[in-house]
Each structure stands twice: as C-alpha cells, then as structure tokens.
C-alpha positions as a Markdown table, in Angstrom:
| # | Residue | x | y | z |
|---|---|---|---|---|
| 1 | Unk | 107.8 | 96.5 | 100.0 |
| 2 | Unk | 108.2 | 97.9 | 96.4 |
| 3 | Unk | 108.4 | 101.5 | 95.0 |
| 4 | Unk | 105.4 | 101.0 | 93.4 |
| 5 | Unk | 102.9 | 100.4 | 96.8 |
| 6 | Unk | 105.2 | 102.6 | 99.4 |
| 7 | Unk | 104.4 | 106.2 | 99.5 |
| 8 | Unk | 101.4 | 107.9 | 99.6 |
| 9 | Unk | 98.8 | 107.2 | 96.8 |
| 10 | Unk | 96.8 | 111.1 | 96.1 |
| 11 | Unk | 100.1 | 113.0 | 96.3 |
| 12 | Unk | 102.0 | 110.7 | 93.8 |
| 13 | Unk | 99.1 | 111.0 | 91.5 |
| 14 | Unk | 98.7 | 114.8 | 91.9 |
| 15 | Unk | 102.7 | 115.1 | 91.2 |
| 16 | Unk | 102.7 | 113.0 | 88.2 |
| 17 | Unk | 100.1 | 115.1 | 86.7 |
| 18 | Unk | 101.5 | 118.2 | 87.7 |
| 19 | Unk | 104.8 | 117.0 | 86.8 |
| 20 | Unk | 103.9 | 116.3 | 83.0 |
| 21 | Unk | 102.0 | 119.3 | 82.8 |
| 22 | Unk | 105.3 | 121.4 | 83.8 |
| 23 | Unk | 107.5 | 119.8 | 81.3 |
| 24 | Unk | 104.6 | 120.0 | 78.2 |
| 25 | Unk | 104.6 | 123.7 | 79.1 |
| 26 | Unk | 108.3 | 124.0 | 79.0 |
| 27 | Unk | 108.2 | 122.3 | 75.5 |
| 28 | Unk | 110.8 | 119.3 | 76.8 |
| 29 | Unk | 110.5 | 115.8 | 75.7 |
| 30 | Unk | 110.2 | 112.8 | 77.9 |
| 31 | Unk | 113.5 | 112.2 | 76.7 |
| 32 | Unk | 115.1 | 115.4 | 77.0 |
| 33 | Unk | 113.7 | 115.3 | 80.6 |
| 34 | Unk | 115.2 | 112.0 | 81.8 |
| 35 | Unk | 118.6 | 113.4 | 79.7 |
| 36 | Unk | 118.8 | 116.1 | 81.9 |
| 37 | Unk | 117.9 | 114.4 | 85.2 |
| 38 | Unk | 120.6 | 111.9 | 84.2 |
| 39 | Unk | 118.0 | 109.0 | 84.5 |
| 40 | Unk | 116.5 | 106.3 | 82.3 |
| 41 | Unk | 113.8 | 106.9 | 80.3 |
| 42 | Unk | 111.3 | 104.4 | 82.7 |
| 43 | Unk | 112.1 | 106.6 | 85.7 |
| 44 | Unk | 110.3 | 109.3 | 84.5 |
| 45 | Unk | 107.6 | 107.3 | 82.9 |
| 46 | Unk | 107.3 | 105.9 | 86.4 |
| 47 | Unk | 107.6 | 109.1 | 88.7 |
| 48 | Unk | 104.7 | 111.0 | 86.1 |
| 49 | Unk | 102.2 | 108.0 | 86.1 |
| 50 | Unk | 102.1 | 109.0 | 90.0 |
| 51 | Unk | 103.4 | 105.2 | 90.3 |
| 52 | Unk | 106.4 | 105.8 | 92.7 |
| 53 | Unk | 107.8 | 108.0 | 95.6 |
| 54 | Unk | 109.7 | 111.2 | 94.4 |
| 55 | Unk | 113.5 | 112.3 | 96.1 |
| 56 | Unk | 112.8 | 116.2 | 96.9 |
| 57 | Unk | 116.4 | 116.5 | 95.0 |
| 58 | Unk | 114.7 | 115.2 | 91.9 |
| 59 | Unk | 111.9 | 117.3 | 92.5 |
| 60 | Unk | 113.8 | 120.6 | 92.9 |
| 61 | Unk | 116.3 | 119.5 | 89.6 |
| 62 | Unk | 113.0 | 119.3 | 87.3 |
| 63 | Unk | 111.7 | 122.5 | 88.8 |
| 64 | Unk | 115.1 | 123.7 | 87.8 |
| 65 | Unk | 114.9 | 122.3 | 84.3 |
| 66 | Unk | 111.4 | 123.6 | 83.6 |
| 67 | Unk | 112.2 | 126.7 | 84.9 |
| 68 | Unk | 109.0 | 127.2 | 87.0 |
| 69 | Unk | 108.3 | 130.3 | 89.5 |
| 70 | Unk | 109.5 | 129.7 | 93.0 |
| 71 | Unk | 106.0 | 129.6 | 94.3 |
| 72 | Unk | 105.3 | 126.2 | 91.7 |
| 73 | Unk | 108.9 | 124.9 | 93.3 |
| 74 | Unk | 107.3 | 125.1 | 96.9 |
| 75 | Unk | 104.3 | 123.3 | 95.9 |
| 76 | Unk | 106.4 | 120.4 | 94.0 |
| 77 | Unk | 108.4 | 120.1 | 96.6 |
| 78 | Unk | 105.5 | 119.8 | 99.0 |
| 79 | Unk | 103.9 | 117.0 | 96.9 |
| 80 | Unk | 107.6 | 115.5 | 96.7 |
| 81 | Unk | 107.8 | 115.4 | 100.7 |
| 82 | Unk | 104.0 | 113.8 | 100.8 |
| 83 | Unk | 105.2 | 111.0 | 98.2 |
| 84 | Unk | 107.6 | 109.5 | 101.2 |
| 85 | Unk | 105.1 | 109.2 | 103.6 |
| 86 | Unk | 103.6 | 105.8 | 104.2 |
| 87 | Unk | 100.2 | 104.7 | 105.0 |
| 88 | Unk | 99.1 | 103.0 | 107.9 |
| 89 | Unk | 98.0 | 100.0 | 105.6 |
| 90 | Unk | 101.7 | 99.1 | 104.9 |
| 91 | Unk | 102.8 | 98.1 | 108.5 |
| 92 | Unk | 100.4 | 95.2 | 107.3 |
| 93 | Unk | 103.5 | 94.2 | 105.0 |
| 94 | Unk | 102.9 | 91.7 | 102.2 |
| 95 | Unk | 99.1 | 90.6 | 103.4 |
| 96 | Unk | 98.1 | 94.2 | 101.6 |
| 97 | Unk | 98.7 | 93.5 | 97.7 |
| 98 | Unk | 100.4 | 96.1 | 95.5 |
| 99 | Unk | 96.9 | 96.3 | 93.6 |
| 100 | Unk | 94.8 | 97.0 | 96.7 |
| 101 | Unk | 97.3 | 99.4 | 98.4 |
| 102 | Unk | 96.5 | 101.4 | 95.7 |
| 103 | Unk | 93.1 | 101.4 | 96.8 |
| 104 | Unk | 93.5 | 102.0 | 100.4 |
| 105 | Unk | 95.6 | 104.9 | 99.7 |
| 106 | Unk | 92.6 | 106.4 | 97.3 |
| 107 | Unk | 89.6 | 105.4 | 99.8 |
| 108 | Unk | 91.6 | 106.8 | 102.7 |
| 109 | Unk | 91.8 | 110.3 | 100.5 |
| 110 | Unk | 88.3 | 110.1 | 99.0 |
| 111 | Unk | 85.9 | 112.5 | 99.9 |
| 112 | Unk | 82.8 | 110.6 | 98.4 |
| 113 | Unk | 82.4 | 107.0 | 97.6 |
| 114 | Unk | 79.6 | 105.5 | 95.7 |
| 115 | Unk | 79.5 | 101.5 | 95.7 |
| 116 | Unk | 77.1 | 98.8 | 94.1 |
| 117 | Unk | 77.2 | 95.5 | 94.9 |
| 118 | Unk | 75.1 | 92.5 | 93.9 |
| 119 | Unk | 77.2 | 89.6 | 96.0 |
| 120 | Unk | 78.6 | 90.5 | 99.4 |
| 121 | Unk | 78.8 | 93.1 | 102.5 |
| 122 | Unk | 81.0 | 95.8 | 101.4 |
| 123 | Unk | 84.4 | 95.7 | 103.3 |
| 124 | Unk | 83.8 | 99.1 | 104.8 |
| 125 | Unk | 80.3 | 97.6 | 106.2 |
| 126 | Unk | 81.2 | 94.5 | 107.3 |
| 127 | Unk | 81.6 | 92.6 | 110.8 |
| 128 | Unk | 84.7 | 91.3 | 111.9 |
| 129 | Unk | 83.3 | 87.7 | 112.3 |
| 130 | Unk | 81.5 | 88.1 | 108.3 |
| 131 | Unk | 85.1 | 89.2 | 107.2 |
| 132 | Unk | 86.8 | 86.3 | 109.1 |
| 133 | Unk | 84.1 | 84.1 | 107.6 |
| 134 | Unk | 84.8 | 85.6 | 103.7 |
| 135 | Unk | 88.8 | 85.6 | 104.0 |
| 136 | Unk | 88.5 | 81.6 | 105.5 |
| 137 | Unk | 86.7 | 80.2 | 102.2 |
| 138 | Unk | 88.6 | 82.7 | 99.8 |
| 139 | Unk | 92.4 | 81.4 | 102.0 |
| 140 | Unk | 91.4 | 78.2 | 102.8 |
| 141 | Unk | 95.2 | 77.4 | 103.4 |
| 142 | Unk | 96.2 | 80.5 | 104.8 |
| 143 | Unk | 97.3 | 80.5 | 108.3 |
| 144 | Unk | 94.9 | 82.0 | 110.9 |
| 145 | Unk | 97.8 | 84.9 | 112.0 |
| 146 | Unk | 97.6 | 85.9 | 108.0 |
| 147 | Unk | 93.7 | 85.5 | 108.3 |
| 148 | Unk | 93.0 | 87.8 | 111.4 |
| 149 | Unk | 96.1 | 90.6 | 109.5 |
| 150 | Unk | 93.4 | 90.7 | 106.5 |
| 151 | Unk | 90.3 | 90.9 | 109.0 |
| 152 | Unk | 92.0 | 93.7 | 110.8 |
| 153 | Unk | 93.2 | 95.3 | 107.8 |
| 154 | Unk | 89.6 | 96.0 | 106.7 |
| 155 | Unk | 88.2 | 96.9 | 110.9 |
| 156 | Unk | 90.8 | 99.6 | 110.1 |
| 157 | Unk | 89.8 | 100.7 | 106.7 |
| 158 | Unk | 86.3 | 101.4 | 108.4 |
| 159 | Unk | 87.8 | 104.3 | 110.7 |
| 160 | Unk | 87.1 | 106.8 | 107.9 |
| 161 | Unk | 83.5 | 106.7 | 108.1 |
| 162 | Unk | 84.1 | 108.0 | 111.8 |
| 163 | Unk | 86.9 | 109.9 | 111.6 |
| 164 | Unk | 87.4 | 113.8 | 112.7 |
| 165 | Unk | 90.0 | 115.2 | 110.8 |
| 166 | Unk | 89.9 | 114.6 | 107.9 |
| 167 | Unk | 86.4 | 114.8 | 107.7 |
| 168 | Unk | 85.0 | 111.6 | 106.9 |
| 169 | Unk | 83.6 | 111.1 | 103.4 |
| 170 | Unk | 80.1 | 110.0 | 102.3 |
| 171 | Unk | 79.5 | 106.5 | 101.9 |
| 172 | Unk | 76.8 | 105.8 | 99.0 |
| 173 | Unk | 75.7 | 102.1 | 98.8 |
| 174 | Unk | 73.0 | 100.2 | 97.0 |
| 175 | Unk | 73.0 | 96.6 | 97.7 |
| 176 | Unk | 70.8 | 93.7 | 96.1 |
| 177 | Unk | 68.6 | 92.2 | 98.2 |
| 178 | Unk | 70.4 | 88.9 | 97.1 |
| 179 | Unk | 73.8 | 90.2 | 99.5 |
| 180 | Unk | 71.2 | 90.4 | 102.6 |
| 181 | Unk | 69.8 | 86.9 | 102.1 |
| 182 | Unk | 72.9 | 85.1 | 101.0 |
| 183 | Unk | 74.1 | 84.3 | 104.8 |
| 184 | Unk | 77.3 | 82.9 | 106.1 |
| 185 | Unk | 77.3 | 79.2 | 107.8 |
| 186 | Unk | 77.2 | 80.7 | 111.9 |
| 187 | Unk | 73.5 | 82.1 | 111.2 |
| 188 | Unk | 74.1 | 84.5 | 114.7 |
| 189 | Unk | 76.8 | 86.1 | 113.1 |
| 190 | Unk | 74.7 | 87.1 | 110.0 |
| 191 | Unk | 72.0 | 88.2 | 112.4 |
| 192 | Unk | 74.1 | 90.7 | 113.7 |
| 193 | Unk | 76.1 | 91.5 | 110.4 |
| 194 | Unk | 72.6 | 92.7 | 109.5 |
| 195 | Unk | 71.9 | 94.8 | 112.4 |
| 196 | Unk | 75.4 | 96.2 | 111.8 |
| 197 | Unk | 73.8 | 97.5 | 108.3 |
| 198 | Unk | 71.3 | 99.0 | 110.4 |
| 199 | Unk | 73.6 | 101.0 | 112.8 |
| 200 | Unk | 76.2 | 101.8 | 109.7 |
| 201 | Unk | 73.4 | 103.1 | 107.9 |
| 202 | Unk | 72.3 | 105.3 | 111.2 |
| 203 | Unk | 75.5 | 107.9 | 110.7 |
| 204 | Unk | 74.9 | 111.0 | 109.1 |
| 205 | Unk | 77.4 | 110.2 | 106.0 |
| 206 | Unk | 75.9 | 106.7 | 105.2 |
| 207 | Unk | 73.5 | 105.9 | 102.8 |
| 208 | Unk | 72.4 | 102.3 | 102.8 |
| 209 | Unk | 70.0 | 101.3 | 99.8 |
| 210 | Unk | 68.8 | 98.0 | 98.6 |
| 211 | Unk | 67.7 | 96.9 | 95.3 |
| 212 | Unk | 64.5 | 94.5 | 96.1 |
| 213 | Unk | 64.6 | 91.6 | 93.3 |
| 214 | Unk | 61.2 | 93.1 | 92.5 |
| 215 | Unk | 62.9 | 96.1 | 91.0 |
| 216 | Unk | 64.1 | 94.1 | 87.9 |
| 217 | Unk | 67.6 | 93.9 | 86.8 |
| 218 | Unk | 69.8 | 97.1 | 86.5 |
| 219 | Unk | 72.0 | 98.6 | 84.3 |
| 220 | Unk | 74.7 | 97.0 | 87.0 |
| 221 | Unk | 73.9 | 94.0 | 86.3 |
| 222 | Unk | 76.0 | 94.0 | 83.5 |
| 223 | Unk | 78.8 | 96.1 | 85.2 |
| 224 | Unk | 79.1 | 94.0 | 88.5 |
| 225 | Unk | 80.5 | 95.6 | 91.6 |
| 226 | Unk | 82.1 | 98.6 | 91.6 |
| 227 | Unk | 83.0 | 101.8 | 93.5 |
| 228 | Unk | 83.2 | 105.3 | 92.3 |
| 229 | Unk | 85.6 | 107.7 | 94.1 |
| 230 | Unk | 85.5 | 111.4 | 94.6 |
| 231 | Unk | 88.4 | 113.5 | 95.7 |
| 232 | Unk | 89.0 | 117.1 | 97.1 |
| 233 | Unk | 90.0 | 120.0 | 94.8 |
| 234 | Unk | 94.8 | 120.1 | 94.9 |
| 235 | Unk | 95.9 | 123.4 | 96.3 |
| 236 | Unk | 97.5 | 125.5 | 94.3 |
| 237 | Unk | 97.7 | 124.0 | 90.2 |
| 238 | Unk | 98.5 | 120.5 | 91.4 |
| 239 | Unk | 95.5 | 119.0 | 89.1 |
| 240 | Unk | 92.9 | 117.1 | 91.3 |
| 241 | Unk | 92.5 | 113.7 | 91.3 |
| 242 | Unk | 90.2 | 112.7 | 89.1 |
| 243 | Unk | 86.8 | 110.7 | 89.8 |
| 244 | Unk | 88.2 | 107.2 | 89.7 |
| 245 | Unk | 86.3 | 103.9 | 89.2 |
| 246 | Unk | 87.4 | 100.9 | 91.3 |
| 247 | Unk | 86.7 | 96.9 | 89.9 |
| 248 | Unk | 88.2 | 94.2 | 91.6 |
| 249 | Unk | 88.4 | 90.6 | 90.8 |
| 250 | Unk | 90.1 | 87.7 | 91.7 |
| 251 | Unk | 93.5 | 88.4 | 90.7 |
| 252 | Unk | 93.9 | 92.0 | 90.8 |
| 253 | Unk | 91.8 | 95.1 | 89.9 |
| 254 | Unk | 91.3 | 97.6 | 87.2 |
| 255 | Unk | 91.1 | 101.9 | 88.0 |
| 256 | Unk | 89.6 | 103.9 | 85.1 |
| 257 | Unk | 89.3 | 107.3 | 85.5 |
| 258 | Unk | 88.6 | 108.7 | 81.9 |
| 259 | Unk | 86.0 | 111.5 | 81.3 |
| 260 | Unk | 83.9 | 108.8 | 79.0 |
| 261 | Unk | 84.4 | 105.9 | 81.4 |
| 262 | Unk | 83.6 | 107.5 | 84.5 |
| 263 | Unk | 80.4 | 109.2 | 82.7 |
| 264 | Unk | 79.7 | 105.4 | 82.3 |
| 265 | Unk | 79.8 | 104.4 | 85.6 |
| 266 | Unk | 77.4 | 107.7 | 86.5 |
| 267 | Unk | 75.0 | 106.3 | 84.4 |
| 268 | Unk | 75.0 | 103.2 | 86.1 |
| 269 | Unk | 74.8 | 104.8 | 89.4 |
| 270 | Unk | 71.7 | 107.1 | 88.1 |
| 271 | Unk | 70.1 | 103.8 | 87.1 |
| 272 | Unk | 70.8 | 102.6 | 90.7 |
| 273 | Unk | 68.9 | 105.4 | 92.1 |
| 274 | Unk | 66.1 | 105.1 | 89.9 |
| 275 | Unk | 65.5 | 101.6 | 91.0 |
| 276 | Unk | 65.9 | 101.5 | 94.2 |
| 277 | Unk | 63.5 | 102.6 | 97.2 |
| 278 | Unk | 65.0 | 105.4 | 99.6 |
| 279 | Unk | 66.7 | 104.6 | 102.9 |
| 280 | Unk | 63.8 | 104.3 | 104.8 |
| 281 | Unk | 62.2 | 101.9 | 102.6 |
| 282 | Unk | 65.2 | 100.0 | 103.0 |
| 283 | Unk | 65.6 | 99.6 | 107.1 |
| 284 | Unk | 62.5 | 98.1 | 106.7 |
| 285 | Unk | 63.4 | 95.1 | 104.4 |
| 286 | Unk | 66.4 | 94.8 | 106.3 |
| 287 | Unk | 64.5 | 94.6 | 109.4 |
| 288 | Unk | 61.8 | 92.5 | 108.3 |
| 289 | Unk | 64.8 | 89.7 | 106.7 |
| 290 | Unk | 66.4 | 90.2 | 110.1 |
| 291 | Unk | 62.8 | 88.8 | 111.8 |
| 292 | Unk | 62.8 | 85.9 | 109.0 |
| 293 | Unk | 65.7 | 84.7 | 110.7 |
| 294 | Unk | 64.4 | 84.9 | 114.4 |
C-alpha cells in the first residue's frame, strides 16, 4: 500500500491546510520550509496537499520552525497522530484503488451526502446479490475471491447509515426512474433490490427520491452522477474540510471542492429538488414498479 492511500483521509486534509496556513503566516517559503526540515521540495508539496501520512517528529519540527503557541503544537500533533491511523477499507489491500480509498475515507467522515444518479443503485443502497451482479459484468475476468472482496467492501461501506457513534450522516438521493426499471438478469434479485430501496428509504437519515421520466430532463443530465459531501466543523483552527464533490468514471475519479464548483453542483442539486416528487410520492412508484414485476 502506498503513502498516498494509507492513513486517514479528513485528518491529512485538515493538516495540510492547517499546515500551509502556519507557514504563510510565518512568512516562510515552500522552499525555505523543506530547507529547514532537511527535505525535498515534493515532500512538503505532498504532506500540505493532505496527500500523505505525517511523522509527529516532522510535525513538532514545523511547529518549531513557525514558531506557533504550544496550544497550535498540541493540535498539530493531534492531526499528525490521526494521519497514521488506517481505515478499515485498507485490510481490503489492492481490491480498494488509490482513487476510491480516497473516497471511502471522505464518506466514512461525512456528515451529509447528497447523490444523483441516472444509471444504477447507489453503492451505499445496494444488495449484495445487485453488487455481485454489477462487479461480474464490470470484472468479467476477475476471480470470484476478488469479486466477493469488492461486494463486501461496499456491505461494509453501508454501516454508516446505521452506525452509533459517530452519528450516522444523512443520505440525500434522487434517482431516475430509468435506475428502478433497468433490472439485472436474476429478475428475484431485482425484486428484492427494490424492496431494499423501500426499507433504506424507511431510516430516519434517508431520503430516497425519484425523478419520474415525466419530469423532463434536469440540469443533471448534463452533469451525470455525482455526490456532494458535507463535513463537521475542525476543532480548534484546523480549517474544516470543505464541501467536496465526488465524479467517478471508469478509470478513476475527479474531487472538486472549489467555492465556484461546488456552488455548481448546489445548483444542480436545487434543480433536483425542484423536479422531483417528495418521498412519499416516491414509495409509491417504487411500489407500483415492484407489482409490474409480480
């Protein structure tokens, strides 16, 4: 496993930022910086883009060239600590891509997520047997051990929505009515991928929405799927992580979380609202597919 997908996401990207924020108000270069930590350049590129683990010793030496209060050192070297721990996703080893770690590490920190999508079950919503059935024609060569690590990777992801401690975020979803029709070859299994929805959408931080074709095309429909995710205000001034927007595609996946690209994505989201009927409105076309199929 590389630098770059061990550690903990949040309090990589919390350091970095507070990290650069130290050393711009100590007036001292990149340059200067990596000088005095006896480093390359790249290393501290690295450790203030939040993209790898940070040694407490390096920590407490750039504390020590910023000159920062003791109480700012304690917090630093908090975040350092938090860095080195590693998720639960990585005893999953290379199944779990470096770009999708990242995302498990933000999800499993987020306290809101908002998600559109036009094609398939969410991963946090689906069935084991519609996940086995999605990984199968996506790996047609992979062999069913690496198959059923991916399955349970995502059964796993799904303990958030019931979890205690932390409290479990709210799950936003709007779905086209397209994902509910377009069914997988065992027709039972779909049947009760459906009737999953129903019993997802019965917890008291899910909201399941779908977008009826009769609603017209949305402003997503030029954005494609996507998820919008919230996070909890630092302690102390580690910055918070900023409202980031996930897109994945085939080979990898892109996370924007500027002011004018997430405002974006919130206009999308508004659209999405707009359009589509409220929750009860929408157990009742999910009900009344799931007797089509009967």
């Amino acid at each position: 496993m590389t630098d770059a997908t061990s550690g903990s996401t949040v309090p990589r990207r919390q350091l970095g930022r507070l990290l650069t924020q130290l050393r711009e108000d100590a007036s001292v270069s990149l340059d200067a910086a990596a000088e005095g930590l006896d480093c390359s350049r790249q290393k501290m590129w690295r450790i203030e883009k939040g993209l790898v683990p940070v040694r407490v010793v390096d920590a407490r030496a750039m504390c020590e060239l910023y000159q920062v209060s003791g109480e700012m050192k304690t917090i630093v070297t908090g975040l350092a600590k938090e860095t080195r721990a590693k998720g639960w996703w990585h005893s999953y080893g290379d199944v779990v891509p470096s770009w999708f770690s990242l995302y498990v590490g933000l999800e499993s920190s987020a306290t809101t997520l908002r998600q559109y999508d036009a094609e398939l079950i969410p991963g946090l919503l689906q069935t084991r047997e519609y996940a086995a059935e999605l990984f199968l024609r996506k790996n047609p060569t992979m062999t069913g051990a690496e198959r059923e690590k991916l399955v349970e990777v995502r059964m796993q992801r799904q303990h958030i929505l019931v979890r205690r401690l932390p409290s479990a975020p709210t799950l936003k979803v709007v779905l086209s009515e397209a994902v509910l029709r377009r069914t997988i070859p065992d027709r039972h299994a779909m049947a009760g991928q459906l009737r999953h929805l129903l019993d997802m959408a019965a917890l008291p931080n899910v909201s399941l929405r779908v977008l009826p074709f009769t609603a017209g095309p949305p402003l997503a429909s030029e954005t494609g799927t996507f998820v919008m995710l919230g996070f909890p205000q630092a302690f102390g001034r580690a910055s918070t992580e900023p409202t980031t927007v996930y897109l994945e595609n085939i080979t990898g996946a892109l996370y924007l979380d500027k002011p004018a690209e997430v405002a974006a994505y919130d206009r999308v989201w508004a659209d999405l609202e707009t359009l589509a009927p409220d929750e009860a409105a929408s157990e009742k076309l999910i009900k009344a597919i799931i007797e089509e199929r009967a």
